[in-house]
N, C-alpha and C positions, 0 to 999 in steps of 0.2 A: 504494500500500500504506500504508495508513495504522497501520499496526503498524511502520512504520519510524522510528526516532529519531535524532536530532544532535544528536552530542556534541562538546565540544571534543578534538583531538587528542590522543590517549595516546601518552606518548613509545615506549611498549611495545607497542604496537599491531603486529602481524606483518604487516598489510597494507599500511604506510605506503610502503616502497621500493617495493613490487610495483606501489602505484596510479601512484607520484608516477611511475616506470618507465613506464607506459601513459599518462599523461598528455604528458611527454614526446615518445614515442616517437624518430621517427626524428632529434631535437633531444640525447638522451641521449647518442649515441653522440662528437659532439665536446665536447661537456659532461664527460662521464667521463673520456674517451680513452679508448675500447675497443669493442669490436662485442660481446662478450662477454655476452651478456644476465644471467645471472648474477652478475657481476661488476658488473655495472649494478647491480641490483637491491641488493645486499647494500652497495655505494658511499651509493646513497638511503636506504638502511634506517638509515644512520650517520648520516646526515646529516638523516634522518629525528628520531631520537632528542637529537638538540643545540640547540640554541637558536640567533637571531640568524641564519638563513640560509633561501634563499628556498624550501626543502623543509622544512624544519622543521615539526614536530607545533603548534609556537608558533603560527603561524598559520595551522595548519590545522584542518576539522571532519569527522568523519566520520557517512557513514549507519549505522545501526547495524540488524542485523534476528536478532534471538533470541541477542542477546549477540556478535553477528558484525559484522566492520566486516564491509559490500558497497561501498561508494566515500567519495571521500572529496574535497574543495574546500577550497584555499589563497585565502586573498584578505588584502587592505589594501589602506590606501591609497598611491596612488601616491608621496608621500613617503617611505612607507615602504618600500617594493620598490625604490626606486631605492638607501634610504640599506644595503641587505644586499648589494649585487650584488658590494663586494669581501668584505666577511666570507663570503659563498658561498665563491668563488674561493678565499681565505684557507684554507676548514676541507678544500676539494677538495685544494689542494697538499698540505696534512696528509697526507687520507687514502690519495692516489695517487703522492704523489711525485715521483721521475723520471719514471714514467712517464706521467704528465700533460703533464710541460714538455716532454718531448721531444714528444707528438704534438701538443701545442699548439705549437711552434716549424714542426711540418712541415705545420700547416696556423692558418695564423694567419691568414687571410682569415678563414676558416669561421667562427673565432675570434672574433675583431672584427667580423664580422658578428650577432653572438647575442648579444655583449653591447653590442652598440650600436642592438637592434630599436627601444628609443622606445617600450614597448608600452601607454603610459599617458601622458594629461596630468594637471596639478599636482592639477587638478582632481574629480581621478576616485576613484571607489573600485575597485580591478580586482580581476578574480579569474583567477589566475595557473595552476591548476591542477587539471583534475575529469579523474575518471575514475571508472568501475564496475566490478565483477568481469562479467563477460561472462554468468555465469549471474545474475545482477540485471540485465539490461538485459529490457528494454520493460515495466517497474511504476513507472517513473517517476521513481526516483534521481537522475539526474541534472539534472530539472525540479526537485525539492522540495531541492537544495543550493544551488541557484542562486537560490531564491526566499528561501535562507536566508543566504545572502549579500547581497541585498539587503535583508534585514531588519537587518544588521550594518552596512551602508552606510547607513543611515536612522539608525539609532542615533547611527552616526558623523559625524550633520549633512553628509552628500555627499548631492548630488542626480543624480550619475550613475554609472553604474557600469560596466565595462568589460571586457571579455576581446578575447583575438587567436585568430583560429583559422586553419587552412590552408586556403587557397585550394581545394583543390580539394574537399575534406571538404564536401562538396554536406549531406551528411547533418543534419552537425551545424548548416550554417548555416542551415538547417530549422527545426531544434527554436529556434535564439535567437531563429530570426524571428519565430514564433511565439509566443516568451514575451517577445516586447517590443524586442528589439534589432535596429538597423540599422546597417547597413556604412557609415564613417563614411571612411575610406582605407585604403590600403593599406602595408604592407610589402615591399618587394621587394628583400631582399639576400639574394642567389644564396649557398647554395643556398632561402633562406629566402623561401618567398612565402605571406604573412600578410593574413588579411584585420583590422582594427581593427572591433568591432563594442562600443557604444554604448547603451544605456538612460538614457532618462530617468526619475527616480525619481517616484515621482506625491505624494510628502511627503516634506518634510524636517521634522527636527525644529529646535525654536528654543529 
């Protein structure tokens, strides 16, 4: 659809917890502490709207189709996703309090497993987060953010660029393979199994 446009993240944007929620998914729920979709949702939408954390509108962009986010891609570079993972953590205790640390204390593998995936080298530009509204899927959304991502990794003097996706999401690793990326290693901490998938950028700038 070439009537779709990218914009930078609007901290006011109503779509932002709902994507960064789908993007997630089954990762959201030790992330938040809660099964609570709703509560998910409205958790990201806050976190959405603040600065300095790794859902953040800061570095996110959205597609936009007749004044409508439909999806939306987080990326930087991997210096910089590493240097937000406690400011995330920080603005999450904020937002949920006890009841974060208690479900974080009753499952602290889980825990320590998701913040220790590695989901990037020094190297890389990664993009941490895409999703679509379900009625914008097969027009090509999620192709044309990722291509705009790597316009934003070019810019940023990176020659590679990065995301992690689930092992078994046959689907998705479809579509990367197809738009240039290959499976580079893997992640496997239970419950977490990741695949590392890879681009080379075809310029960088100098």
């Amino acid at each position: 659809m070439d009537n779709i446009s990218i914009t930078h993240g609007n901290p006011k944007s109503a779509y932002g917890g709902r994507l960064m929620g789908m993007a997630l998914d089954y990762m959201a729920y030790p992330l938040i502490g809660t099964a609570d979709k709703a509560l998910i949702e409205n958790t990201l939408q806050k976190l959405w709207g603040l600065g300095k954390n790794r859902f953040s509108h800061q570095y996110a962009f959205e597609a936009r189709l007749d004044n409508r986010t439909i999806g939306i891609i987080s990326c930087y570079p991997v210096s910089v996703m590493d240097k937000l993972v406690w400011p995330t953590v920080r603005e999450l205790i904020k937002l949920r309090k006890w009841n974060l640390i208690k479900h974080s204390l009753l499952h602290l593998q889980e825990l320590w497993a998701m913040v220790s995936l590695n989901e990037g080298r020094a190297d890389e530009y990664h993009i941490g987060a895409l999703a679509a509204l379900p009625e914008s899927r097969g027009y090509g959304v999620g192709s044309k953010l990722i291509h705009y991502a790597e316009e934003k990794a070019g810019f940023s003097n990176y020659g590679k660029c990065s995301l992690t996706v689930k092992q078994e999401n046959v689907r998705a690793i479809k579509l990367y393979e197809r738009l240039g990326y290959r499976i580079t290693d893997s992640i496997e901490k239970k419950p977490y199994y990741l695949y590392r998938m890879v681009k080379t950028l075809p310029h960088v700038l100098t």
